[in-house]
N, C-alpha and C positions, 0 to 999 in steps of 0.2 A: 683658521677653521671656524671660527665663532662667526665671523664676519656673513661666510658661508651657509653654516644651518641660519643664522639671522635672517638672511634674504629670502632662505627658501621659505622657512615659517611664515613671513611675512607676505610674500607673492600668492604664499596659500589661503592664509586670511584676507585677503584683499579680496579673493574671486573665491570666497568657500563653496558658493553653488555647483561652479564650474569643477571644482576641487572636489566634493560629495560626488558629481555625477561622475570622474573620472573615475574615482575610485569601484564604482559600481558598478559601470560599463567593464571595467578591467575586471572582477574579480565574476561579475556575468560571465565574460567571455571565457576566463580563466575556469572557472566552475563545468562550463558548455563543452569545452575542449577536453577536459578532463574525461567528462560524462562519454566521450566519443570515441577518442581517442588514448586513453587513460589504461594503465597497460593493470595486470594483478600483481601479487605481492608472494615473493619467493625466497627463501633463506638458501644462499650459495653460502655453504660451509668448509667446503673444502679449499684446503689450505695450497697455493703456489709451490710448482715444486714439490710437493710432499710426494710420499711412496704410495698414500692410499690414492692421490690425483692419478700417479700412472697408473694404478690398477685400475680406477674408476674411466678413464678414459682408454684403454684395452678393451674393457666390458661392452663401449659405448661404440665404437669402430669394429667390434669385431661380434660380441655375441649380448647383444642390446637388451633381449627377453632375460638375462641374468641378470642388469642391472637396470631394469624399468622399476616402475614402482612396487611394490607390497605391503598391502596391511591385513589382517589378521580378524578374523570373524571368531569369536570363543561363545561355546555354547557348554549350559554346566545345568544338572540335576542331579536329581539321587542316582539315577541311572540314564545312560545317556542312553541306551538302547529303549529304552519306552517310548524316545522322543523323533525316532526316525522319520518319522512320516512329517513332522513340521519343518525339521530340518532339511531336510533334502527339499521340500517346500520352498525355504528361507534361499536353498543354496541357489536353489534356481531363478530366485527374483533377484539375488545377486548378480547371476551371469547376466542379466536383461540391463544391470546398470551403464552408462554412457562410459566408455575409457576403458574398462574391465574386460581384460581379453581372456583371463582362466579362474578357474576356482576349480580348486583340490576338493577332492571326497574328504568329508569330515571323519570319515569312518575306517582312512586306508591306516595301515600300519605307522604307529608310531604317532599319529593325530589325537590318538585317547590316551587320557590320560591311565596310569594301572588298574586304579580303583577303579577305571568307569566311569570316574563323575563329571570328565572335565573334559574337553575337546576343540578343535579349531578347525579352521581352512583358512588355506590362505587364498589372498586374491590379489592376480597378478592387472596391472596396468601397462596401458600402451604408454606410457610415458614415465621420466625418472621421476622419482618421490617428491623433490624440489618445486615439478612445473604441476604437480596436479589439481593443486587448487582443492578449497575446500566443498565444492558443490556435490564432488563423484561422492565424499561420504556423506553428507547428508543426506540423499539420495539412498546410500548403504543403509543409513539407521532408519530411515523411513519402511525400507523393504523389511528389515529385521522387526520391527516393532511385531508383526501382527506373530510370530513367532513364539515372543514372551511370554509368557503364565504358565499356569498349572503346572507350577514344578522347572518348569525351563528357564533361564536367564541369557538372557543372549548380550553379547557385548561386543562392540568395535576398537580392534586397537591395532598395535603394530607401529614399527617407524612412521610408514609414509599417514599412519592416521594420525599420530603426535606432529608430525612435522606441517600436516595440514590443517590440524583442530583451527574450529572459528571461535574466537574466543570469546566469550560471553561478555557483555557488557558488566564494569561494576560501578560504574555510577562516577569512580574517580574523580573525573572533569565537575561534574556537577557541584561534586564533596567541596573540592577545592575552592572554585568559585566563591563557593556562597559563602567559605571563610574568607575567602579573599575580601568579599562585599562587607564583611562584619569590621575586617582590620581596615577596610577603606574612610566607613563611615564613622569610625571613631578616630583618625588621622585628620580626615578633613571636616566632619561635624555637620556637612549638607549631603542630603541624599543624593543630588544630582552630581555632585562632584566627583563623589561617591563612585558616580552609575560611569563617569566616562571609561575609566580605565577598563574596566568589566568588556563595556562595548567596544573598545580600539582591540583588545587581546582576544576575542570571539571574532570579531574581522578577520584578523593576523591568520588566528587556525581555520578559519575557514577557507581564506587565499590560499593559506599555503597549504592545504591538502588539496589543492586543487594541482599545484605545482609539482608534490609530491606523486601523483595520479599522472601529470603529465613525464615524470622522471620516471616510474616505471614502464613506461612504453618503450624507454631507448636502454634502459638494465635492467637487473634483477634487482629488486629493491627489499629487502629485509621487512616479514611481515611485524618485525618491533621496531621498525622505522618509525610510522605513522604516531605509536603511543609515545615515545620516548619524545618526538619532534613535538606532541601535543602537550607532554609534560615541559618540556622547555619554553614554548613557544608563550601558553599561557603565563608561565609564569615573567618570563622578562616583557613578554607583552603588555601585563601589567603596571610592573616595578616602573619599565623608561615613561610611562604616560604619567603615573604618580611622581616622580620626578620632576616631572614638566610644570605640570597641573600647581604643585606645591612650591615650584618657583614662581609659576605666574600669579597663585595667588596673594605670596611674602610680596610681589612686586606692585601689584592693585593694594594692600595692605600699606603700604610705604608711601603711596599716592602717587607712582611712574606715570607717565603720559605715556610713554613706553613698553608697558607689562610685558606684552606678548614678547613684544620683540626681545625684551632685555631676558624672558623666558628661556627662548630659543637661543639664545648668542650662549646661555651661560649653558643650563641643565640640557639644552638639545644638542650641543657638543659634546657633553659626559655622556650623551646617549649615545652620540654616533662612534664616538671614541670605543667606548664600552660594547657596544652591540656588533660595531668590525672586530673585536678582539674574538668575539666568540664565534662569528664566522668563521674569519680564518682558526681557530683553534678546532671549529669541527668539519674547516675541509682539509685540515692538515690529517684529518682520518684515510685518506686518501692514497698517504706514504704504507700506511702499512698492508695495500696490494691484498687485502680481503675483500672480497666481494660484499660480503654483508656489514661489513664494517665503515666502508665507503659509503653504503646506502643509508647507512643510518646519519653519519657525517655532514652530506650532501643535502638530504630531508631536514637536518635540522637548521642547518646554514640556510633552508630555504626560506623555513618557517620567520628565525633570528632576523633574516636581513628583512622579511615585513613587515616586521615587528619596528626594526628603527626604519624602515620606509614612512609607514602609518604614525610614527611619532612625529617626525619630521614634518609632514603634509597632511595627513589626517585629521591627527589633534588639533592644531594651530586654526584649522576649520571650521571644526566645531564650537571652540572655544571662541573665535572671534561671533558666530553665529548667537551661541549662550549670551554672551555679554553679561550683563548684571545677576545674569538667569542663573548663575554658575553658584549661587551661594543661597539660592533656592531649597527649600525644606531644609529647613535648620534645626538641628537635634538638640535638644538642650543635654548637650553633653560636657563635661568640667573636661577642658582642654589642657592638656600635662605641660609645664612650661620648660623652656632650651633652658631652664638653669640649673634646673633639676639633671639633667647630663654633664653640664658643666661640673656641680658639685664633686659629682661619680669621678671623673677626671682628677680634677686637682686633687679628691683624696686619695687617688693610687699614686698621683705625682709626688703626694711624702713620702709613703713610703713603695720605692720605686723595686725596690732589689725584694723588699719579701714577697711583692705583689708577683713579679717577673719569676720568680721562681717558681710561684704556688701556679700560677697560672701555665708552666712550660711541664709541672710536675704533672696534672690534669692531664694535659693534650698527651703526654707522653703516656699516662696509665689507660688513657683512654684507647691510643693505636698500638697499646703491645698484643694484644688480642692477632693483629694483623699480620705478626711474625709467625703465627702459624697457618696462614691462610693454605690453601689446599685449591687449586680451580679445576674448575675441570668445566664438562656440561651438564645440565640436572636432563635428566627424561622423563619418559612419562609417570616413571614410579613416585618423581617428585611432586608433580599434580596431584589437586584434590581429589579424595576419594570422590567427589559429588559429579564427576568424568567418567566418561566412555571409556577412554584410552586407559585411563588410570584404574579401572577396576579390572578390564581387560588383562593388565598389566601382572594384578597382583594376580589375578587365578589362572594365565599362563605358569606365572612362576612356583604359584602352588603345585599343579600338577607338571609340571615337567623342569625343573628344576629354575635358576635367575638366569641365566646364559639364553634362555629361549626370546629375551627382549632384544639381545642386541649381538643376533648374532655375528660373525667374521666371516667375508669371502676371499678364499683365498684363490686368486686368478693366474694362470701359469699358462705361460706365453708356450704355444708349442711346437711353433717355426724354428726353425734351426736350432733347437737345440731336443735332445733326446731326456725326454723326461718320465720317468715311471712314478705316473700320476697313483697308483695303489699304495705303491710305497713312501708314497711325499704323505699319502694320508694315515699311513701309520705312523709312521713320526712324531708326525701331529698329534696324533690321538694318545702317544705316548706321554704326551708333557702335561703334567699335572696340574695344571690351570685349565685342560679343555675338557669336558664333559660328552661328548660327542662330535662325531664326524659324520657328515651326508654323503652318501653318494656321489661321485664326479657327476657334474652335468657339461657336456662336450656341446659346442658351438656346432652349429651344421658344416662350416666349412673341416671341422675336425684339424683346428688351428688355435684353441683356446680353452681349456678346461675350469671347471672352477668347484669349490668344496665350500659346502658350508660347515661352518665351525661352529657349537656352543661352545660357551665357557663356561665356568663349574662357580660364576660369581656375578653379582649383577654388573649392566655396562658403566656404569656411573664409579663403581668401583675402583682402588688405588691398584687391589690383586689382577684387575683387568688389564690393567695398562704395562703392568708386567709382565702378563701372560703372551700382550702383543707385541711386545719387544723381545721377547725368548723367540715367538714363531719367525718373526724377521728374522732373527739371527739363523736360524734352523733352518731356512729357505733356502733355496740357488736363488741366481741372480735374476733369472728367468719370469719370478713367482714376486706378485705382488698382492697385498691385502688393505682388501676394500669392506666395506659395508661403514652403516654411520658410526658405529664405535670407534672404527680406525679413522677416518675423516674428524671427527670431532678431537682425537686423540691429538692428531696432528697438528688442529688447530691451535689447541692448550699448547702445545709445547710452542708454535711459533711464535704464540703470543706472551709467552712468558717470556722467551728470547728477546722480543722486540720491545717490550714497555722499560726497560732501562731506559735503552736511546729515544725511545718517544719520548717518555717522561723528560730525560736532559733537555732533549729540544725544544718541550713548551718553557722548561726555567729557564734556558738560555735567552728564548724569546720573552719571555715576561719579564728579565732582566731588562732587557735593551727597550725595550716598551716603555719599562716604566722610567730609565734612563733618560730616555729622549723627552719626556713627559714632565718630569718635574727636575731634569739637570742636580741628581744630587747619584753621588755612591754606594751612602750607607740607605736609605729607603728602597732601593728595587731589591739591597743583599735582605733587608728586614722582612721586604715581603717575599721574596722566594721562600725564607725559613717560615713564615707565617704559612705558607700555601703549604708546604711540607709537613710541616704540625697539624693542621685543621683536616688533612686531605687524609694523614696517616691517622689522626683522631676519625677522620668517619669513617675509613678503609675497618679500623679496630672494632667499630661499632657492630658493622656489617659482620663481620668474622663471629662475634661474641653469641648473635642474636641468630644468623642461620645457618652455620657452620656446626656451633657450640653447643647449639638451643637455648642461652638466656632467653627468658620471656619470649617464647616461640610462641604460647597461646595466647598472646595478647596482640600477637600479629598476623595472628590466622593462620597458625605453621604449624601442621600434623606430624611433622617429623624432619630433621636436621638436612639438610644438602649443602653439595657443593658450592662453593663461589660461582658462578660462571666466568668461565675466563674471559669474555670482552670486555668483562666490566670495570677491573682497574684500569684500561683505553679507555675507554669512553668517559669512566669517571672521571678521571684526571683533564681532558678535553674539556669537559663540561665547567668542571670548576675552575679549572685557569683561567676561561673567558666569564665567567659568575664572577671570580672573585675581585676582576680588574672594577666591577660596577662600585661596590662599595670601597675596596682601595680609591678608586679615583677621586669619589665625591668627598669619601672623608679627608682625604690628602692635600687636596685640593682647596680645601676652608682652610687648614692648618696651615698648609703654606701662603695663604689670601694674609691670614692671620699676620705670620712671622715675618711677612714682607712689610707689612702695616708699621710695626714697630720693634723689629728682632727679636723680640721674647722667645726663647726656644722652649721654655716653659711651659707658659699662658699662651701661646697661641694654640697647642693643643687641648686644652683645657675650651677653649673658642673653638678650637673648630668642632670639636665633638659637641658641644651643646648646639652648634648651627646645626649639624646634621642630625643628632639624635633622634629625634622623632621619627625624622620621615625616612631614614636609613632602617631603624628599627623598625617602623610598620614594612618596608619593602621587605625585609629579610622575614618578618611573621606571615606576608603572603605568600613568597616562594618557598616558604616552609611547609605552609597551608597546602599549598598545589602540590610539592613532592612528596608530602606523609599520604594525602588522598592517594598516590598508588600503591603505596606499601597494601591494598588490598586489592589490588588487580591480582587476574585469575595467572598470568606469567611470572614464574618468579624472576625472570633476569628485572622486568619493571618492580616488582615488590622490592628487588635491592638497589637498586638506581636509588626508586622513588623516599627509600629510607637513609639509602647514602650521602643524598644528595642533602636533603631536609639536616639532616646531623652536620654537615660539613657549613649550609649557611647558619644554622641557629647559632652554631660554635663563633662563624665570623663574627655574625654581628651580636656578639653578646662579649662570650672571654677573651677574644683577640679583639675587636677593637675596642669595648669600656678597660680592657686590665693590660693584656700585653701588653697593645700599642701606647698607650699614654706614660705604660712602665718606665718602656726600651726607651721612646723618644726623650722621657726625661733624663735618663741616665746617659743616652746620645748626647743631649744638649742642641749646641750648633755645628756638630758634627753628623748630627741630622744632612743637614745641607750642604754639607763641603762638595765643592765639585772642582777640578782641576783648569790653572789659567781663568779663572770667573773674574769679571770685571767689579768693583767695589765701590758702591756711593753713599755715602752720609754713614757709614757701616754697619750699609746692609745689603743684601748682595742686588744686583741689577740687571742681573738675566730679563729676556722677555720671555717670559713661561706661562703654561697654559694652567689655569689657575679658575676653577668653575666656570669654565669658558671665558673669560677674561685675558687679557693682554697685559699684562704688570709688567710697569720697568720701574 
């Protein structure tokens, strides 16, 4: 494989011209295609199989105007009757909006709130909440603005306006950057050396949202596809070019006549090694047959694999083009020396067992938090007050109780079978979780019925998920319940069902990965336990801080919510293929090391001072990039972006200067036993892949 990335870096530097303008013609074209043919961005939440899918797709064959879109126009004074004349105003520049096929009287029974002070209409669309896009309400809040003063408030909210919101920029991408550029130019001590990584990983996201644009044309692509892929993207877009960059410089630094090359042979195999793991780990999102979970997968696999495309052929282009240029503006910065890691090393190597303990005590205080985790989905009550939807939210819920957010359609199939739809709604209205019942609204063919439910709790609620599994059971068989409370409910539970066996099958695969990779038994079982530790330390982190509310205002969090349930999938995806980058590089000097002279020792002690620095600067910039979304306007990106930041600082700081130098000391050479291994001078003789290297 080394041999492989070596040619290719090489054939790239040889013709960089040729090599620059491929890339710019391809990502032209790519960008042009997109702009063209480049599809929108839609969350399919509904779970396979689930009972809200057949009631959702009942709705959608049989009585469509039931389950098209709705969202919610709230209008609120001292007195809503003074304000008649601007409303009915307001309502009517509603109906004149593009998709919008009704709007209710603000004024009919049951739309005012007791007091008088509060009010809605709803507005129905030709199409389900999912495909609407966010243009129809922009358009909505444009029409309503001229509505607002003197006493009136007017607000947009409702599912399909939360499921549509465009979310404001927060700069994230920017934030992270320019930390990244801080940790770049104090790593390698030249600006321009500095500047390359920056520019390969602004490539990478700009390719791949091109590609992303071209994958929503033929799916439905998750509108957190785009941020999450952009969080990923930059960050290992990065890391694998500082990698490169810092091997090619140690090799100009040594005097190679070779640099490049010997760059590419060694750290552009850790790339490509590293950068396919995280592919496949996030097209293995695939297995779990979510619609929006696949798209987020997919996007990001898109983003990753240009990220080691551009490292591979891009860099090696540039850099031959730089030549001497590459050490250009030179910082007079005091440059931290590899021995100053080694030290760190050998002192936990004395003492091995107190270090291994304290160090598993941490990780372990750190992810008990996580044993109470709770997932579910946050809604619009979870957004910032400084939102449409979310102010919307709370002064529905003021005047007509929390169940008015998320209400429950209950859909009952009326073909063959004899249903007394009044009395299915008393029932209903009987069980102590529902706050109201609507009216049956019957299908024209008068072959489908359906009843909107409140609940007496909001949807984001534990009491809600209760109340929806009482009405299932209280149902015939006939009668199914849809709206997004019950769709999102269903999803939580699939997903909870399904991350054991996910989770198994990335260990399983990281096993056999790292198996194949360094031919030893005890190092894949050490890191599956490390990935366990670190991932249940950031899972703990996550729970403590938006769950629990530790220091909630320090991360911009008005008030506690749910986990989102995608996010231990995703997370775990994320970090399996993360964690293989600094597993491999640091593993990889150690056993460069242990082969040199069998120390099972000192060669850890060696390989950590080889990698320290530049291990460390990679893990302070995709730390860098995931804390910058911890203030994105989403929270499922605010816990990602905090999840993720907590799970590398952990690697590259108490699992690799303390665990791993711990375990491996008290391992020994049991570090490397591998079964039937051939034995020369006594030391073992495998050919293994060793910083890109061929050792035998």
């Amino acid at each position: 494989m080394n041999t492989f990335t070596r040619r290719l870096g090489t054939a790239s530097a040889r013709r960089p011209w040729t090599t620059l303008l491929t890339w710019a013609l391809a990502a032209a074209a790519l960008l042009g295609l997109a702009g063209v043919a480049g599809g929108s961005f839609a969350d399919d939440f509904v779970a396979p199989g689930s009972r809200s899918e057949r009631a959702m797709e009942l709705l959608e064959e049989r009585f469509p105007a039931a389950g098209d879109g709705v969202a919610v126009a709230v209008f609120a004074a001292d007195d809503l009757a003074d304000h008649r004349t601007a409303i009915a105003a307001a309502v009517a520049r509603i109906a004149s909006v593009e998709h919008v096929t009704a709007v209710t009287d603000p004024f009919a029974a049951g739309t005012v709130s007791s007091d008088g002070r509060i009010g809605y209409t709803e507005i129905t669309f030709d199409v389900p909440a999912t495909e609407i896009g966010p243009e129809p309400f922009a358009d909505i809040t444009e029409v309503l603005r001229p509505a607002a003063g003197d006493g009136l408030t007017t607000e947009l909210g409702g599912d399909a306006a939360f499921i549509n919101a465009e979310e404001a920029t927060s700069g994230a991408e920017v934030v992270g950057i320019l930390a990244a550029l801080v940790v770049l130019l104090v790593a390698f001590g030249t600006v321009v050396a500095a500047l390359i990584p920056i520019v390969l990983a602004l490539t990478v996201v700009g390719a791949g949202f091109g590609g992303i644009a071209l994958l929503a044309h033929t799916m439905d692509v998750s509108t957190a596809a785009p941020t999450i892929a952009a969080m990923i993207g930059l960050g290992v877009g990065i890391d694998y070019a500082l990698f490169i960059v810092a091997r090619y410089r140690e090799a100009r630094a040594a005097g190679s006549p070779t640099a490049l090359g010997d760059a590419m042979g060694t750290a552009g195999t850790s790339v490509l090694f590293a950068g396919g793991t995280v592919v496949v780990a996030m097209v293995a999102l695939v297995l779990t047959g979510l619609g929006f979970l696949v798209s987020i997968g997919l996007a990001t696999a898109i983003v990753v694999f240009a990220a080691v495309l551009a490292a591979l052929t891009l860099l090696p282009a540039i850099l031959s083009l730089l030549g001497d240029r590459i050490d250009k503006g030179r910082l007079p910065l005091r440059r931290s020396t590899d021995s100053r890691w080694g030290r760190v090393a050998r002192h936990v190597s004395r003492r091995p067992v107190a270090y291994l303990l304290a160090s598993t005590a941490v990780l372990l205080t750190l992810a008990a938090p996580a044993l109470s985790m709770r997932t579910g989905f946050p809604d619009a009550g979870d957004d910032a007050t400084s939102i449409s939807h979310r102010r919307a939210y709370d002064l529905l819920a003021e005047g007509f109780g929390p169940g008015i957010n998320g209400p429950l359609l209950v859909v009952a199939d009326l073909r063959g079978a004899d249903t007394d739809v009044p009395a299915l709604a008393q029932r209903i209205a009987a069980d102590p979780g529902v706050a109201s019942v609507g009216d049956p609204m019957t299908s024209p063919a008068g072959d489908t019925a359906v009843l909107r439910v409140l609940t007496s709790t909001p949807p984001s609620d534990a009491s809600t998920s209760d109340t929806l599994e009482r009405l299932r059971d209280l149902v015939p068989d006939n009668v199914a319940i849809a709206g997004l409370t019950a769709v999102t409910d269903d999803l939580t539970r699939q997903l909870d069902r399904t991350l054991p066996i996910f989770v198994l099958g990335i260990l399983v695969s990281s096993f056999v990965l790292l198996l194949l990779v360094f031919r030893s038994i005890v190092v894949p079982l050490k890191a599956v336990l490390m990935n366990l530790l670190s991932i249940g330390a950031a899972y703990g982190v996550v729970v403590a801080v938006f769950q629990w509310g530790w220091l909630k205002e320090l991360f911009g969090l008005e008030s506690t919510i749910v986990i989102a349930s995608p996010l231990p999938t995703i997370f775990f995806a994320v970090l399996f293929g993360l964690s293989m980058d600094y597993e491999v590089f640091l593993l990889s000097r150690i056993r460069e090391a242990y082969l040199a002279d069998g120390d099972p020792v000192g060669s850890v002690a060696r390989g950590i001072a080889s990698t320290g620095r530049v291990i460390t600067s990679a893990a302070l910039i995709m730390a860098a990039v995931f804390m910058a979304f911890v203030f994105s306007p989403s929270p499922l990106s605010r816990m990602i972006g905090l999840g993720l930041a907590t799970a590398v600082l952990l690697d590259a700081t108490l699992v690799r200067l303390v665990f791993v130098p711990a375990a491996m000391t008290l391992l020994g050479k049991a570090n490397w036993w591998f079964p039937h291994r051939r034995r020369k001078a006594g030391v073992d003789a495998d050919v293994v892949f060793v910083s890109g290297h061929n050792l035998s």
